[in-house]
C-alpha positions in Angstrom: 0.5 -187.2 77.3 -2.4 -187.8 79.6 -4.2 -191.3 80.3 -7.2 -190.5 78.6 -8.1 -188.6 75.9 -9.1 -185.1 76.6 -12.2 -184.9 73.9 -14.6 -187.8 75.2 -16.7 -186.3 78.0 -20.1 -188.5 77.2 -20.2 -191.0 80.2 -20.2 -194.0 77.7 -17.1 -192.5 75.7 -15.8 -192.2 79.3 -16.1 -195.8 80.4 -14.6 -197.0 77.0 -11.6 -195.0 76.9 -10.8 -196.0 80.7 -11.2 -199.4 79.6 -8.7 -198.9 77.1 -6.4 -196.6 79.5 -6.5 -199.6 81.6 -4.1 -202.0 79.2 -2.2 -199.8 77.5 -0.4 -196.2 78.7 0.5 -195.1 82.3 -2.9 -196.6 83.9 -1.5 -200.1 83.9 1.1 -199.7 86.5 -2.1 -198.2 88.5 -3.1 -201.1 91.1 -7.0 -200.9 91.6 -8.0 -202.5 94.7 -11.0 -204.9 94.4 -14.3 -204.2 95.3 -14.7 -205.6 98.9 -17.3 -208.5 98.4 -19.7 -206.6 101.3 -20.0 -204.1 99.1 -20.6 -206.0 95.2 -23.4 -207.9 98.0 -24.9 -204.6 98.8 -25.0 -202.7 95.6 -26.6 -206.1 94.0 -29.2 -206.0 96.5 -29.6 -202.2 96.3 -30.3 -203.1 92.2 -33.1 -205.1 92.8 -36.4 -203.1 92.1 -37.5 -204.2 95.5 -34.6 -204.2 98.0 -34.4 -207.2 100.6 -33.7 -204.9 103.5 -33.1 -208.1 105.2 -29.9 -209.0 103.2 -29.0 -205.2 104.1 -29.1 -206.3 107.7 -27.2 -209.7 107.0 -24.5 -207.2 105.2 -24.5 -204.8 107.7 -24.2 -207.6 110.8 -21.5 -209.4 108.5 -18.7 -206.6 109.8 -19.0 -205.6 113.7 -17.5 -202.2 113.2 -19.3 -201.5 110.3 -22.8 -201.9 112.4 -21.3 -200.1 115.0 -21.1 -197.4 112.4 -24.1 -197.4 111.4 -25.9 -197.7 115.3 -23.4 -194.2 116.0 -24.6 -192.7 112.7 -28.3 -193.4 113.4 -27.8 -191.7 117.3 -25.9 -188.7 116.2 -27.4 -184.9 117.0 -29.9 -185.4 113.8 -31.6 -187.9 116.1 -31.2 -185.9 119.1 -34.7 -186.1 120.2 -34.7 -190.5 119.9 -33.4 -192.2 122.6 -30.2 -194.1 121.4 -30.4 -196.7 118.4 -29.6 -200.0 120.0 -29.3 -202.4 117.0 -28.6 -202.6 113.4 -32.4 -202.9 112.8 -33.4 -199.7 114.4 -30.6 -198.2 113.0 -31.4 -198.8 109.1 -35.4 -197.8 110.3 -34.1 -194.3 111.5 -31.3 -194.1 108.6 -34.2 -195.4 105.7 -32.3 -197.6 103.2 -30.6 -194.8 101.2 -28.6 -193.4 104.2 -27.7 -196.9 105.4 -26.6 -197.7 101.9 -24.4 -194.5 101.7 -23.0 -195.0 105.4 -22.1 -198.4 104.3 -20.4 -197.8 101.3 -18.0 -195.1 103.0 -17.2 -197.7 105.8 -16.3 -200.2 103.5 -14.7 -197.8 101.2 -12.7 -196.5 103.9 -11.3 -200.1 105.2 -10.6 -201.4 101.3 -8.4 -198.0 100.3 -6.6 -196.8 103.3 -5.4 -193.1 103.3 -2.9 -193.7 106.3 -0.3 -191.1 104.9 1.5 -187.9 106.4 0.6 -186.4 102.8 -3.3 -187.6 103.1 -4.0 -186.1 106.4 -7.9 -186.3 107.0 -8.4 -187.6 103.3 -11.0 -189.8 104.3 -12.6 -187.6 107.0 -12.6 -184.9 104.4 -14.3 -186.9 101.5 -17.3 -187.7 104.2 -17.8 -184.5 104.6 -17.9 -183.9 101.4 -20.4 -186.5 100.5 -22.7 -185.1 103.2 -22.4 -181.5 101.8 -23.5 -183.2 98.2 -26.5 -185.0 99.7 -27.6 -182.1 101.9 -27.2 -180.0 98.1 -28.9 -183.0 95.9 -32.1 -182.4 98.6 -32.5 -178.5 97.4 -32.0 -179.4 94.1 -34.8 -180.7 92.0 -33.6 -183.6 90.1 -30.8 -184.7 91.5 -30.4 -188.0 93.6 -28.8 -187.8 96.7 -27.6 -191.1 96.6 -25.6 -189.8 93.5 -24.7 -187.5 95.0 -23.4 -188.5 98.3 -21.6 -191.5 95.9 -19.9 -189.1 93.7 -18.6 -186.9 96.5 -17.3 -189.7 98.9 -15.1 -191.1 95.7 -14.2 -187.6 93.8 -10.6 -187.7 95.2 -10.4 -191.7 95.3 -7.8 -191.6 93.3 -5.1 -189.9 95.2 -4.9 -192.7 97.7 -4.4 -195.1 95.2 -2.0 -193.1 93.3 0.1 -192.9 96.6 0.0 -196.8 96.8 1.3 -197.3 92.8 3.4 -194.5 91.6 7.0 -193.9 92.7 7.4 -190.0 94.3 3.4 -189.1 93.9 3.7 -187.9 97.6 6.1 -185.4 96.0 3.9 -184.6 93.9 1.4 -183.7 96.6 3.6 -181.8 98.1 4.4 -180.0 94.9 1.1 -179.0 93.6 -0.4 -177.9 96.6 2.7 -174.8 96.6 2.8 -174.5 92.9 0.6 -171.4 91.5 2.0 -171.2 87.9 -0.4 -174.6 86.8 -3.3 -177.0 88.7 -2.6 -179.6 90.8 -4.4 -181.9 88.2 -1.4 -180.1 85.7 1.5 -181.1 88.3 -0.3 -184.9 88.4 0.0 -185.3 84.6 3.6 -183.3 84.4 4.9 -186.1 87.3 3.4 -189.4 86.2 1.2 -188.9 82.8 -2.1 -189.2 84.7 -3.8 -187.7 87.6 -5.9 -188.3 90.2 -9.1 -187.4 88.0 -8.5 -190.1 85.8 -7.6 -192.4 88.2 -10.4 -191.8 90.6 -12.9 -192.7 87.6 -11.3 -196.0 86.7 -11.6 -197.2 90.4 -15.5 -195.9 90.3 -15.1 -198.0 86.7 -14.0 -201.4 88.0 -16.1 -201.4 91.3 -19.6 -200.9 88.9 -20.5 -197.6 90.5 -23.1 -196.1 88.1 -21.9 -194.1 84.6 -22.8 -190.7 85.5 -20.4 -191.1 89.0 -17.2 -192.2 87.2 -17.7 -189.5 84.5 -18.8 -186.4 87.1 -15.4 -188.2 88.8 -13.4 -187.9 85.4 -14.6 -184.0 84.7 -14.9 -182.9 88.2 -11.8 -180.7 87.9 -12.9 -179.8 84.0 -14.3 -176.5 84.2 -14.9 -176.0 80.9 -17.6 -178.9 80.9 -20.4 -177.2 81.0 -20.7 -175.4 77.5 -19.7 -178.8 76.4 -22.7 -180.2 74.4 -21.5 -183.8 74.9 -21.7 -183.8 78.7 -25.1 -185.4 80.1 -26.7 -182.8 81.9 -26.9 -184.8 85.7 -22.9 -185.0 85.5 -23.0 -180.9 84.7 -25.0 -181.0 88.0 -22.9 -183.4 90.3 -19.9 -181.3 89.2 -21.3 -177.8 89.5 -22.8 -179.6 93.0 -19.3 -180.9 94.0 -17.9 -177.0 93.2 -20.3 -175.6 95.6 -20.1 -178.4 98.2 -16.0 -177.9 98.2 -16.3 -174.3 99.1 -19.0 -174.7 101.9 -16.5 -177.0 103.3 -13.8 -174.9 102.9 -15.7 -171.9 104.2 -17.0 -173.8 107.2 -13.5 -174.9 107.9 -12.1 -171.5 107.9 -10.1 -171.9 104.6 -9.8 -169.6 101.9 -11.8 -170.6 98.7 -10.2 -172.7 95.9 -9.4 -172.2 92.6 -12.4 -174.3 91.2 -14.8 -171.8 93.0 -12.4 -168.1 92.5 -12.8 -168.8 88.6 -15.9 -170.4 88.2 -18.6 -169.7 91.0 -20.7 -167.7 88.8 -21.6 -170.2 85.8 -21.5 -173.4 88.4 -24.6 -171.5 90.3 -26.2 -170.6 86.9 -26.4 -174.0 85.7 -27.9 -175.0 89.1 -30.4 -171.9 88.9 -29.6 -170.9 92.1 -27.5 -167.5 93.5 -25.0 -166.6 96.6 -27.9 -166.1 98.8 -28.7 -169.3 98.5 -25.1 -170.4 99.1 -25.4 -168.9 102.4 -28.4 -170.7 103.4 -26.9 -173.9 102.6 -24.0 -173.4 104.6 -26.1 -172.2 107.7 -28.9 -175.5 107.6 -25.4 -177.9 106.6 -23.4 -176.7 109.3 -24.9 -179.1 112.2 -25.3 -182.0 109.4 -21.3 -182.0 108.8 -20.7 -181.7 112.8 -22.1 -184.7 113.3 -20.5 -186.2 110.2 -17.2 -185.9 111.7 -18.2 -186.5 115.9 -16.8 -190.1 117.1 
């Protein structure tokens, strides 16, 4: 018995059922950090149809290591021919508000859901990375927001952190589904503790108000059956086939052996995104340098 019902895949259906997963069934022994207030004060400024950039700034300034973030992010080798940014302010003019906003939200993402684990090596590193390969994606394909994007890619796996914080032996359960080739890891989750890290990752994009189409692209992104579903909104079809593709230029760009997402399913992910291998490869070539500097100190 799983947390949520397998059948609802419309993001509304989605939200509803997590609510209910939420007091009743495995999901309530599931502790859900709180949004940090930095961030509830950003993304009420970012829903303004004209966004005070200088409450951004006052956000931003609010956390010292969070502007230094964001100062390092705006001198990095995509700004190689600027001389260094010296202050928040230059830094959000280089950056333009949707890149701050995103480098914000991982920093304070990072600092409110620690990964600190021998069984989460990288976790965080990894999910940048991961968000950058889905905003470098959303920018060759028409129709998709790269602030979406980069969202639902930075919280795809969210939920294994928190996992590890509230259920007894899930770091066995790492452990064990990473060796075990007779089911998915998402099968091991559910076998172990009744829910996995699917599920849990969407009810933590849920109760921090991230938009509907993140937390349901977070619930399916390990369904791979979603797109001949006629339920599914089309844009999460895209962030998942997106977050399939942006996995495997990781992987490939790390030297690791493609994943069973991409073995079994490459061909009808890149036919719902109208694009082929070739243009895979390109990808991978023009995101190389973006996903260096992602990860440089």
């Amino acid at each position: 018995m799983t947390a949520v019902l397998t059948p609802a895949r419309r993001a509304d259906d989605i939200t509803r059922e997590l609510d209910h997963a939420r007091t009743r069934g495995p999901l309530q022994q599931i502790v859900i950090p709180p949004c940090p207030e930095l961030l509830t004060r950003l993304q009420q400024v970012l829903a303004a149809a004209e966004p005070d950039l200088g409450e951004v700034a006052r956000i931003a300034a609010a956390d010292v290591a969070m502007s230094a973030t964001l100062i390092r992010a705006a001198s990095g080798a995509a700004f190689a021919g600027f001389a260094p940014a010296q202050t928040v302010g230059q830094a959000m003019t280089r950056l333009g508000l949707e890149q701050t906003a995103a480098v914000m939200t991982g920093f304070l993402t990072r600092k409110a859901i620690p990964a600190d684990s021998r069984h989460l090596q990288r976790f965080w590193e990894r999910s940048t990375l991961r968000a950058v390969a889905l905003d470098h994606l959303a920018r060759q394909l028409p129709g998709l927001s790269p602030d979406v994007a980069y969202t639902f890619g930075l919280f795809a796996h969210v939920g294994q952190p928190v996992m590890l914080q509230s259920l007894r032996g899930y770091g066995s359960t790492i452990v064990e589904g990473l060796a075990r080739r007779d089911r998915t890891f998402v099968q091991t989750e559910n076998a172990n503790h009744r829910t996995d890290h699917a599920v849990v990752g969407a009810l933590v994009a849920r109760v921090w108000r991230l938009a509907p189409t993140v937390v349901a692209a977070i619930r399916l992104h390990h369904d791979m059956d979603l797109l001949g579903a006629a339920g599914v909104e089309p844009e999460v079809k895209t962030l998942v086939a997106a977050g399939v593709v942006a996995e495997h230029l990781m992987r490939r760009l790390e030297g690791l052996d493609p994943d069973a997402d991409w073995i079994g399913h490459a061909e009808p992910m890149l036919d719902w995104l109208h694009v082929g291998r070739d243009d895979v490869d390109t990808w991978e070539e023009s995101l190389e340098p973006r996903l260096d500097d992602a990860v440089r100190p």
